[in-house]
Structure formats: structure tokens, C-alpha cells
C-alpha positions in Angstrom: -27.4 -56.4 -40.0 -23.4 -56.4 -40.1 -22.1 -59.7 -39.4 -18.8 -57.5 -38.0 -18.7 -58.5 -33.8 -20.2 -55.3 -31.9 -17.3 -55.9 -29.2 -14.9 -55.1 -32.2 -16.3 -51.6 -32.8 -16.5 -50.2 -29.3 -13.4 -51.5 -28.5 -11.5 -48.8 -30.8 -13.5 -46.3 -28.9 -13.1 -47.6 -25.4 -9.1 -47.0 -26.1 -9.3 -43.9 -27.1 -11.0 -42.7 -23.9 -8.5 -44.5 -22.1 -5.9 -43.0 -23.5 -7.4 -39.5 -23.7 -7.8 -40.3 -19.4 -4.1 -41.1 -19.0 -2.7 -37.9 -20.5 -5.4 -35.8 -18.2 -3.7 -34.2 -15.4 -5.4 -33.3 -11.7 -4.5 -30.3 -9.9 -2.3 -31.5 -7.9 0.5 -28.6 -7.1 -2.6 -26.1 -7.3 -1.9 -23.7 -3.8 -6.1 -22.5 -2.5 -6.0 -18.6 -2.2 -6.3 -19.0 1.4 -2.9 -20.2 1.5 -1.3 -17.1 -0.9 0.5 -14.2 0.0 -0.9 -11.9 -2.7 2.2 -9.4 -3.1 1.1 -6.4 -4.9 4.5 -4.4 -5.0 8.1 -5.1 -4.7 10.9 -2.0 -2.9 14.4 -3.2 -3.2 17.5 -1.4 -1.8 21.3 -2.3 -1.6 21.9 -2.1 2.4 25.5 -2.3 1.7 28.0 -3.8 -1.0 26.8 -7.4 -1.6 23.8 -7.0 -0.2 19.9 -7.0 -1.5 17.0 -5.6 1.2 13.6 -6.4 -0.5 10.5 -5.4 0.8 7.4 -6.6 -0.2 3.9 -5.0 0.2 0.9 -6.9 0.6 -2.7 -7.3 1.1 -3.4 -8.5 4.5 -5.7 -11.3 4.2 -8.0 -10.7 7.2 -8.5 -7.3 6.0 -8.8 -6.9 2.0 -12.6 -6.7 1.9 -13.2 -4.8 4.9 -10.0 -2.3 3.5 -11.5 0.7 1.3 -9.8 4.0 0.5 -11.0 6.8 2.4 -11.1 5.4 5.7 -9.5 7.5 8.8 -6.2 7.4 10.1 -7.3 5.1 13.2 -9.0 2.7 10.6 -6.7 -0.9 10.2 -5.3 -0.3 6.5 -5.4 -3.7 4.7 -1.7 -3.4 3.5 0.9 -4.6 5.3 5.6 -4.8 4.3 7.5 -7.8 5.3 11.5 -7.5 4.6 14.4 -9.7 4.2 18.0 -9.7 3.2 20.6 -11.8 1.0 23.4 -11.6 -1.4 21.0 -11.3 -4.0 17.2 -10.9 -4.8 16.1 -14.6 -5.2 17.9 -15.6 -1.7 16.2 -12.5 0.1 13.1 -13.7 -1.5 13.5 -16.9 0.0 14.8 -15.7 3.3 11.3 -13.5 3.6 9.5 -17.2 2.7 10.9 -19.8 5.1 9.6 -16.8 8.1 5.8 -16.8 7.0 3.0 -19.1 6.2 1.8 -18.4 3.2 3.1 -19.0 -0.5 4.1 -16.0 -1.9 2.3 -14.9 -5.4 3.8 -12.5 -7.9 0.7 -12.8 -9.9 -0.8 -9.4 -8.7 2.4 -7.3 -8.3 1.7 -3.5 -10.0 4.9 -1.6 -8.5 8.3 -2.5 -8.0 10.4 1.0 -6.8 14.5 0.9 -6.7 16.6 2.6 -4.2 19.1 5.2 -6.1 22.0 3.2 -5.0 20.5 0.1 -6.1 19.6 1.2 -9.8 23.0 3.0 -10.2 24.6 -1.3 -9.2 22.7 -2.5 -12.6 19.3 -3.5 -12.8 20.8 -7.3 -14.7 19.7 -9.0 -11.6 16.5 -7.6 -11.0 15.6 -8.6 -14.8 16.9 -11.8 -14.3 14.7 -12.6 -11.1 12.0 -11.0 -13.4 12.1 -13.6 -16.2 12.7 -16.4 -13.9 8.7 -15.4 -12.5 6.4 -15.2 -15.4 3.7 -14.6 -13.1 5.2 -11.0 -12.9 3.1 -9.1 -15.2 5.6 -7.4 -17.7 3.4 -4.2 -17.3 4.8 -3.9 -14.1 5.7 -0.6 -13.6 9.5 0.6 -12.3 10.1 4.0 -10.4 13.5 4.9 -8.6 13.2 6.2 -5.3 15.8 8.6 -4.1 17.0 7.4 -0.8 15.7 4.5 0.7 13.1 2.4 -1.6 11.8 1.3 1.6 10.8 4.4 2.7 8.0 5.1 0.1 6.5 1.6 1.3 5.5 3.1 4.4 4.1 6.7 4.3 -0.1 6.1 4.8 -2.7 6.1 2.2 -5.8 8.4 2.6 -6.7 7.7 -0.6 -6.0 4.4 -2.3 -5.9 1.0 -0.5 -2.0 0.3 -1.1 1.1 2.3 -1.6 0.9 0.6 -5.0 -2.0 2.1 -6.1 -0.9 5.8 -6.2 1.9 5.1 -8.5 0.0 3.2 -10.7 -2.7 6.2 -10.7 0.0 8.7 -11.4 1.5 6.5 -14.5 -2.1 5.5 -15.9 -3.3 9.0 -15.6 0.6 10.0 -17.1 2.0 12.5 -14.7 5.3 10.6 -14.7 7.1 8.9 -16.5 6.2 5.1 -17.9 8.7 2.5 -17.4 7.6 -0.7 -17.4 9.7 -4.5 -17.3 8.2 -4.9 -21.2 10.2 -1.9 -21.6 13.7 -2.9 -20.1 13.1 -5.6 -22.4 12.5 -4.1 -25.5 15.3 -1.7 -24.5 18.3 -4.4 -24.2 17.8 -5.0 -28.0 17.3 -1.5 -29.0 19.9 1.0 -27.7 19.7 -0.4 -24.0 18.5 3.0 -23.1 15.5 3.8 -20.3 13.8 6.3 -18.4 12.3 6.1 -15.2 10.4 8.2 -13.2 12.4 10.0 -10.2 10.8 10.3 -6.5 10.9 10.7 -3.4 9.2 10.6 0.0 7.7 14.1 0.8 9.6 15.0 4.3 7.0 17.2 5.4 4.0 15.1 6.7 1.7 17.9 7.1 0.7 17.7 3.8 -1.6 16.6 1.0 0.8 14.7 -1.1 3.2 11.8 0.8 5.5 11.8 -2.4 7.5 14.0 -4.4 8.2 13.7 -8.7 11.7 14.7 -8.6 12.1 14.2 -12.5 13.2 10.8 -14.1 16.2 8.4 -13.8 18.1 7.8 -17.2 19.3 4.3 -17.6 22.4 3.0 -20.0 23.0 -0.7 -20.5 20.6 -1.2 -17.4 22.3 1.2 -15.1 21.3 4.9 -13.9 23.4 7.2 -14.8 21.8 10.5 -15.1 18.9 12.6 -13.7 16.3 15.3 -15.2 14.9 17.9 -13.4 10.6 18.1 -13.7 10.8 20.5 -16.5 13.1 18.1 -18.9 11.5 15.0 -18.0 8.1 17.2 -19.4 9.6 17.1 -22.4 10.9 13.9 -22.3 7.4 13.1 -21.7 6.4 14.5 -24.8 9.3 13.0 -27.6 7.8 9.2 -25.7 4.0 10.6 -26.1 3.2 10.2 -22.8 1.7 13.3 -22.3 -2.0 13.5 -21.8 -3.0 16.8 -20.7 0.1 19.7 -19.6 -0.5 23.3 -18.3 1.3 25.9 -20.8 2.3 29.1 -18.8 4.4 31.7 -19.7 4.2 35.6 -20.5 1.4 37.4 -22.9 3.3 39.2 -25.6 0.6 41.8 -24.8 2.0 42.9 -21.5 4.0 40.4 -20.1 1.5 38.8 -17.9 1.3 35.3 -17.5 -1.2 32.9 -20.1 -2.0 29.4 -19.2 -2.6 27.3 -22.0 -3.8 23.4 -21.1 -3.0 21.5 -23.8 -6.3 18.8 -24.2 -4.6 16.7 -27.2 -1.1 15.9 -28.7 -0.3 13.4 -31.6 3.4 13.0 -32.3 5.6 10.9 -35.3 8.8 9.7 -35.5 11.0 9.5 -38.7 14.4 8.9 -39.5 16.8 9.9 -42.3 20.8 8.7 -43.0 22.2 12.0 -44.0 26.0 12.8 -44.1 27.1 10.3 -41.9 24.3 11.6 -39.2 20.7 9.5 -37.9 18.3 12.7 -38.5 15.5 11.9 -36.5 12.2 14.3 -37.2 9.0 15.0 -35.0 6.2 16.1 -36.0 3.7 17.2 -33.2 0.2 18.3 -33.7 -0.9 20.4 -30.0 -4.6 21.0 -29.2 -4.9 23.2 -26.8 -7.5 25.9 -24.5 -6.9 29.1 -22.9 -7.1 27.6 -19.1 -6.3 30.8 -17.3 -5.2 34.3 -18.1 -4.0 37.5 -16.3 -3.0 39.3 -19.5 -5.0 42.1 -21.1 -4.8 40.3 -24.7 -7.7 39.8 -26.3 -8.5 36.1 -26.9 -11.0 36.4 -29.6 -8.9 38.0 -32.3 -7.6 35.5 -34.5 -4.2 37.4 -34.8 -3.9 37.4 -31.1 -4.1 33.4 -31.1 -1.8 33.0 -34.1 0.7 34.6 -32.0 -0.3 32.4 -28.8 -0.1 29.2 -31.2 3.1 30.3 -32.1 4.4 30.4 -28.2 3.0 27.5 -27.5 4.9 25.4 -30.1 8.0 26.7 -29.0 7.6 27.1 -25.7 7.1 22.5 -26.3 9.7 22.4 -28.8 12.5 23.9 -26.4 11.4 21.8 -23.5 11.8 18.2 -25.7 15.1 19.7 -27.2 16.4 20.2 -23.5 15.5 16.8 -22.5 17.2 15.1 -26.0 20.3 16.9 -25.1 20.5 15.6 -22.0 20.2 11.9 -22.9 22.8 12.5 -25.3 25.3 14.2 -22.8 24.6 11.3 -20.9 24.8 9.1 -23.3 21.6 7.4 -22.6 18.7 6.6 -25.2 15.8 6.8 -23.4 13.3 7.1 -26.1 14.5 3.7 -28.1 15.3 5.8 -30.8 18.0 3.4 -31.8 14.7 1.0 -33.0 14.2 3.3 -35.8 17.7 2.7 -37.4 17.2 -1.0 -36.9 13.7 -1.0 -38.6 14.7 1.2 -41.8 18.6 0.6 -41.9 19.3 -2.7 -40.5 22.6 -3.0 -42.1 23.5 0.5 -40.6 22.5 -1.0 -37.2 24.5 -3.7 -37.2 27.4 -1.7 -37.4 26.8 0.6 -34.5 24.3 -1.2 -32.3 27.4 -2.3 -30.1 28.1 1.1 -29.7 25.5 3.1 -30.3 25.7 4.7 -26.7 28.5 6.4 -28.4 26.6 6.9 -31.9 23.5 8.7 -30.2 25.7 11.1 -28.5 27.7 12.4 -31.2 26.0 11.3 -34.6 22.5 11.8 -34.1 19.9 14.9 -34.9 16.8 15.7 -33.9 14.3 18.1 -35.9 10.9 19.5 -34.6 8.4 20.2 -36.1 5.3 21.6 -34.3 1.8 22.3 -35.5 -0.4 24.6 -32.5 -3.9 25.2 -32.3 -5.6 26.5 -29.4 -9.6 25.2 -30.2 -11.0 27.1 -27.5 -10.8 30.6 -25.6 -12.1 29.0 -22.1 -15.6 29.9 -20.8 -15.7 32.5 -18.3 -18.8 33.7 -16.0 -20.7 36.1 -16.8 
């Protein structure tokens, strides 16, 4: 047997769980759910100079199991909007906390919507607050409302549980425009250009849809400054690849009667070229698309026929992105990040104009399309 003391080799042992103990922490700021206000979207409007309205939607806590889309008009909806003012988003925050009972909880915010008066201020402080709460999820999705931001916080839901929920829907399944906080952030080193979709609360009650896509916002250095109409921001849509399936109409070459093409698949690529003093951006865009409805007497199973219907359809794409590039450059906004390509293959270049490439992208900068069309399919009609 060792003649060394047992007490002297446990003690080495009995120190180091000791220590290990000390530097364990208990939970003691943790808030129980019960005592959470689970905010799930954030509307924000500029009342007047100087002054921040936020509005925050939330799940009413006595309600969220019982709450399920679907339910009729007299049902209790689980989502509720509580509203406060200040000179700026943090103290309206707080004013809206002092006047309820529960902690508020940014962890499971989806939406936040900006009044058109607010986003054309600057969006600075909003990004600010944003960083400042890392519980905000930097997928977080950012629509402008035109109008009140308010005002889309409070038409009812016949469908989804929350307000929240249809905008997310819309962006996921990409019927507008996707803006998210990750990509403010990416776009204040790369252009400090963004897009954003553009609605509005429908006025007429009556029916189906409570909102209307009005286009997309166009941001410079944070700030809107521009608007596209629904057909642009389609092709704006395309140049980000946002697109996930798009109806194609326009006139048979046959006899003038209208084809609808539904495009089922779209891959796009971005390069970039320094020629004569100009950034010559090139996209190339492969289309896959089916015959979804047709009123024209041209036969869809002669291979010419479709040639000539491939043809259309890559233009008819081509002219809608080239309308929505040429209006970020009138306005001097790049919305697509296109400046990230100069600072990934000419960095030295980039230095030199990223200060002002606002200026660059309007008058120095090219963009060449290139579109491959293939319609896979006829459609299948009944017999």
C-alpha cells in the first residue's frame, strides 16, 4: 500500500469541486412565462416631428391555446395591440411597460411594419433599438405601410391567428418582397441600399383580402426614397431571386390572344466585369415554365410554336428586371447589394467609391441579361 496520507489525495479533488461550485451561477434574473408579454410584431409611426407611436401586437395569454385560425367573427381572437408614445422608440417602449404587468419579450417578434412617414425620417434609430435587443431575431421581417402603420395592426384575421402571420405567409411563400433586419445590416456595409415591400390596408372591407401589395419601398443610407409600382417590384423580385412561382400573360403571336405561362422554376447568377471605367454587371437566368392557361388558337405541341413562346417569355422577364434596375438607379438606390460584388472581386476599386457609390450605381453601372426559356410542359387539359 502507498505510504502517501489518503486525506492528501482527495483533498486536490475536494477543491476542485469547490471551485467548479463557486463559478456556477443559479437562475436568478430568469422571468417564468407566466409573467411575459410574448410580442410577436412591432408597428411604428411618427405621430408628429419628434415623436415615435409604437404599437405592439401580442398574444393574449388567457387565450393562445384556445385561439386557432378559422374561427368566426364573434369568436375572442387571441391577439391583442397595446400603444405608447415618446421622443424616441426605446422611451415609447418603456412608456408601454411601466402601464402593464408583464415583462415584455422580443424573443418571438416575426413582423415589424413602418409608417411611410416614418421610414422616409431614417430607419438609424429603429436599427439602433434593434441591436440593443438581441432577442430580436435578425430574420425579422420589415414592410412599410402606406399611411398609418397602425392601421394594418387592426384589420381581423379569418385565417391566421395574428396580423403577423399573413405577412410572414406572404414573404415565405415570396409574393413580396423580402426585407429582413439581417439585411439592413448587410446593406450599411455594401451600398446601403434596400428594398422593402410596399402596402396598404385594403379600404373596402367587403372583401377577401384585408391588405393591399402596393409595390416596394426603395431605401438609400436607411431612408425611403422611392416607390415601384407591382409590375417593377416583379422584377425586382427576380434580379434578388425571390421569385418562386409568377404568372406570364401576354398576347399569342398567333392571333393576339392572351397565353399564360406560370413559370415553376428560375435559377439566376450574378457577375461583374470593370470595363471602360463602368461596373458591367451580367445575369444569367434559366426560366422553367408550363402553359397555365390559353385563349389563343396556337398550337402548343409544335415545337416551333414553343420556340417562339420561349422567346416571349424571356423578354417579356428581361424588360420587367431592366424596368426595375432603372429605377433604383434614377433613384439612386441599390437595392439588390450589387455594390457587394465590386467589394468581393475589386476591393481596391471599392474603396474608392464605396463612400459614394450612391452616385457610382447611378451613372457608372451596367446591367446585361441574359435569359435561357424553356417551357417543360403544355398543361393538361380534360378530355
Amino acid at each position: 500500500m502507498s505510504s502517501f496520507p489518503v486525506y492528501k489525495r482527495i483533498l486536490p479533488m475536494l477543491l476542485l469541486i469547490v471551485m467548479q461550485l463557486l463559478v456556477l451561477t443559479g437562475c436568478w434574473s430568469r422571468i417564468e412565462i407566466n409573467d411575459r408579454l410574448l410580442v410577436v410584431a412591432l408597428f411604428i409611426d411618427e405621430p408628429e416631428k419628434g415623436k415615435v407611436q409604437l404599437t405592439l401586437g401580442y398574444a393574449k395569454p388567457n387565450q393562445i391555446a384556445s385561439g386557432a385560425g378559422g374561427e368566426s367573427p364573434s369568436s375572442s381572437m387571441p391577439y391583442a395591440t397595446v400603444k405608447g408614445e415618446g421622443r424616441n422608440i426605446s422611451e415609447a417602449y418603456r412608456n408601454i411597460q411601466t402601464n402593464i404587468s408583464r415583462e415584455i419579450f422580443w424573443g418571438q417578434v416575426k413582423i415589424i411594419v413602418l409608417s411611410e412617414g416614418y421610414a422616409r425620417t431614417g430607419m438609424e434609430p429603429l436599427l439602433d433599438f434593434v441591436s440593443r435587443k438581441p432577442s430580436i431575431p435578425l430574420k425579422t421581417y420589415i414592410l412599410v405601410a402606406k399611411g398609418k402603420a397602425e392601421d394594418l395592426s387592426q384589420f381581423p384575421t379569418q385565417i391566421e391567428k395574428f396580423p403577423s402571420e399573413i405577412f410572414r405567409e406572404l414573404v415565405a411563400r415570396k409574393k413580396i418582397v423580402v426585407g429582413s433586419v439581417k439585411h439592413f445590416m448587410i446593406a450599411r456595409e455594401y451600398g446601403r441600399g434596400m428594398i422593402l415591400a410596399y402596402l396598404s390596408p385594403n379600404p373596402d372591407k367587403s372583401q377577401g383580402n384585408q391588405i393591399r401589395v402596393l409595390g416596394s419601398a426603395l431605401f438609400q443610407d436607411n431612408r425611403m426614397i422611392h416607390t415601384m409600382d407591382v409590375f417593377k417590384t416583379r422584377g425586382a423580385m427576380w434580379l434578388r431571386g425571390n421569385i418562386k412561382d409568377a404568372i406570364i400573360t401576354f398576347p399569342s403571336p398567333a392571333d393576339r390572344e392572351l397565353i399564360s405561362l406560370l413559370v415553376i422554376g428560375a435559377k439566376s447568377g450574378v457577375s461583374l466585369k470593370l470595363q471602360d471605367g463602368k461596373f458591367v454587371y451580367t445575369l444569367k437566368l434559366d426560366v422553367e415554365s408550363v402553359v397555365d392557361s390559353t385563349d389563343s388558337s396556337l398550337d402548343t405541341s409544335d415545337p416551333d410554336a414553343m420556340k417562339e413562346l420561349e422567346k416571349i417569355l424571356g423578354n417579356e422577364v428581361e424588360s420587367r428586371i431592366r424596368l426595375a434596375f432603372e429605377a433604383s438607379q434614377e433613384a439612386g438606390s441599390d437595392a439588390f447589394q450589387l455594390g457587394a460584388y465590386v467589394a468581393w472581386n475589386y476591393p481596391a476599386e471599392w474603396k474608392k467609391v464605396k463612400e459614394d457609390w450612391s452616385s457610382v450605381y447611378k451613372e457608372r453601372t451596367r446591367l446585361d441579361i441574359e435569359t435561357k426559356a424553356v417551357i417543360r410542359l403544355s398543361g393538361a387539359q380534360k378530355s
